[in-house]
N, C-alpha and C positions, 0 to 999 in steps of 0.2 A: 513439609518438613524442611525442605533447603531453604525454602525462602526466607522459615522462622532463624536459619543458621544465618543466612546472607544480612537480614536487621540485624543482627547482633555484631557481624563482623565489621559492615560500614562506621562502625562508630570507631574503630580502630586503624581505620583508612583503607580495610577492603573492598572494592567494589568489583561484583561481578553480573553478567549480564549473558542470558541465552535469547536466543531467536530461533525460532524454525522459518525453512520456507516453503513455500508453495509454488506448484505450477498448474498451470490448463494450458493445455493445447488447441491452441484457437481453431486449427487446421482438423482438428477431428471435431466429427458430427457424431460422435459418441453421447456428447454432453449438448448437445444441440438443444437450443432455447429461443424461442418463439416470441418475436417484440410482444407480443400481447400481454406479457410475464411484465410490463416496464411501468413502473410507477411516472403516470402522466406528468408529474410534478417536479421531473428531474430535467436541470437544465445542467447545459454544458461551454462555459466558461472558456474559450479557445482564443481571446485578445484580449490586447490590456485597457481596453477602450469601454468592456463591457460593464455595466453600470453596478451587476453585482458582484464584480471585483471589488469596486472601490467601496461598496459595502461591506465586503468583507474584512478588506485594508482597514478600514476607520473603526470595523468593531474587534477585530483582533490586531492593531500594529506590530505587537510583537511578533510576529509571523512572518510577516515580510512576501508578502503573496506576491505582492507586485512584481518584485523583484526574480518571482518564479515563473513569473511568465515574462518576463525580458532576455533572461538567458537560457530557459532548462529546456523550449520544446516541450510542453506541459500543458493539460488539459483539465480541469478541475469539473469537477460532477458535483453538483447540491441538488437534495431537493428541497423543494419550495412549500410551503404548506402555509396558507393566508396569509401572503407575504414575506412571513419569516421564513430564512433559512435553517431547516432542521439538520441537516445533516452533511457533509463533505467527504469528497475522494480526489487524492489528486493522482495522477498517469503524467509520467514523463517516459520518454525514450531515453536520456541522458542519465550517465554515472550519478547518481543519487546518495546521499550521506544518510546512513541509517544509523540514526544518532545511539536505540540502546547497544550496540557495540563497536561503537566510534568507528566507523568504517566505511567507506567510499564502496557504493554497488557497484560494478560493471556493469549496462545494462547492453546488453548486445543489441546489434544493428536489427535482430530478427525479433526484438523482444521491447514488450511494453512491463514498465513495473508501477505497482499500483502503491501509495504509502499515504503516510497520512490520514488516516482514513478516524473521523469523528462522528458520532451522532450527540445531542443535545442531551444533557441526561432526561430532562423533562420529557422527551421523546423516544426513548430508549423502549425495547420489548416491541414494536412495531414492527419489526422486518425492514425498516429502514436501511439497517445497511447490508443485507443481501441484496436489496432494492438496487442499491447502487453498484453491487459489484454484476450482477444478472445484465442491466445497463452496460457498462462498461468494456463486456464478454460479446453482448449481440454487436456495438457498435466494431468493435473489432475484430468483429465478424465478418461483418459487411465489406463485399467487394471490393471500395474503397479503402480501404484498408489488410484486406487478408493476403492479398498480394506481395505486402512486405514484410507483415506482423506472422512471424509463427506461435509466438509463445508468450503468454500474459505470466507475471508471477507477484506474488507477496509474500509479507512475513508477519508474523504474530508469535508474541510472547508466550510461551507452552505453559504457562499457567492461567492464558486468557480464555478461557473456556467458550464463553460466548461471542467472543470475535473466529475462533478455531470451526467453531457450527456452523456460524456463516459465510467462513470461504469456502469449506468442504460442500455445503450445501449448493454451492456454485458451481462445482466441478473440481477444485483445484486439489491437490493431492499433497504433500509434502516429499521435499528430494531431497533438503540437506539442513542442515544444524548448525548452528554457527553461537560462539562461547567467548566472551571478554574478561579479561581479568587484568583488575589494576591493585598491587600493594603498593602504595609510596610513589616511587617511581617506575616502578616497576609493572611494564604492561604486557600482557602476552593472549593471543588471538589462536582459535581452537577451533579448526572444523573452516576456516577459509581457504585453504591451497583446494580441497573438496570443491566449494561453493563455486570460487575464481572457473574450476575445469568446469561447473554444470552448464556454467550460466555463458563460456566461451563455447560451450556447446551446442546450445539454442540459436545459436547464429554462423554455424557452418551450415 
């Protein structure tokens, strides 16, 4: 119902835009997940050297990948399936701009944030992209990494139903809501002074 209100408004210069977010807690073994769970096919993207960046660069340029692994501290997950890339997840440590509500993340020193996250429609209905967030959770799991990382988190649109399954199914829970509203000039931000305290929380 709002969303049929929200089409009808845009054409008169409103636009508005909700988010929810998610957490998991890397640190608990509540939600504890076994590599063996890992789609063999998922590679992990950590230089700008690696071959299927610049694959990725030359088939989406509007994107600007490159460019995300020269400043963000960012790690990007695809899986691979006879040679094409079906799917992507990128994780950064760094403040991250989460474009449906024009807003700069915080992403605290103790927290990884997962965004971006695509599957191929031809590939869709696979489990591909729990695949990739299941990945994501062990690798941050791991030794090497749980000694900094407490807190993995995302966000998905509350009317995306089957992106919402697939983080839940991961473990991750939802903690806060966050609301954009632009008439004209006119912009105002709903459920951030919230967000701002959870997410400065994750990293005391």
């Amino acid at each position: 119902m709002l969303n049929r209100v929200i089409r009808k408004l845009r054409p008169a210069g409103i636009e508005y835009q909700s988010v929810v977010f998610f957490t998991l807690d890397l640190q608990n073994s509540f939600h504890a997940l076994s590599p063996d769970t890992a789609v063999p096919e998922i590679h992990v993207i950590d230089a700008t050297d690696d071959p299927w960046l610049s694959e990725l660069c030359d088939r989406y340029p509007e994107k600007s990948f490159h460019m995300r692994m020269i400043f963000g501290d960012q790690q990007c997950y695809l899986v691979i399936r006879a040679g094409q890339v079906c799917a992507w997840a990128w994780v950064t440590i760094s403040p991250c701009f989460v474009s449906e509500i024009a807003f700069l993340l915080p992403v605290g020193k103790a927290s990884v944030y997962i965004y971006d996250c695509f599957v191929l429609p031809e590939c869709r209905g696979k489990g591909l992209y729990q695949a990739l967030l299941r990945q994501i959770v062990i690798d941050y799991r791991r030794p090497r990494w749980s000694r900094r990382f407490r807190t993995a988190c995302i966000c998905a649109e509350p009317g995306n139903a089957a992106s919402i399954r697939g983080i839940c199914s991961v473990g991750f829970h939802a903690f806060a809501r966050a609301r954009f509203l632009q008439v004209g000039r006119f912009t105002r931000w709903y459920g951030i002074d919230g967000l701002r305290e959870r997410m400065a929380r994750f990293s005391e």
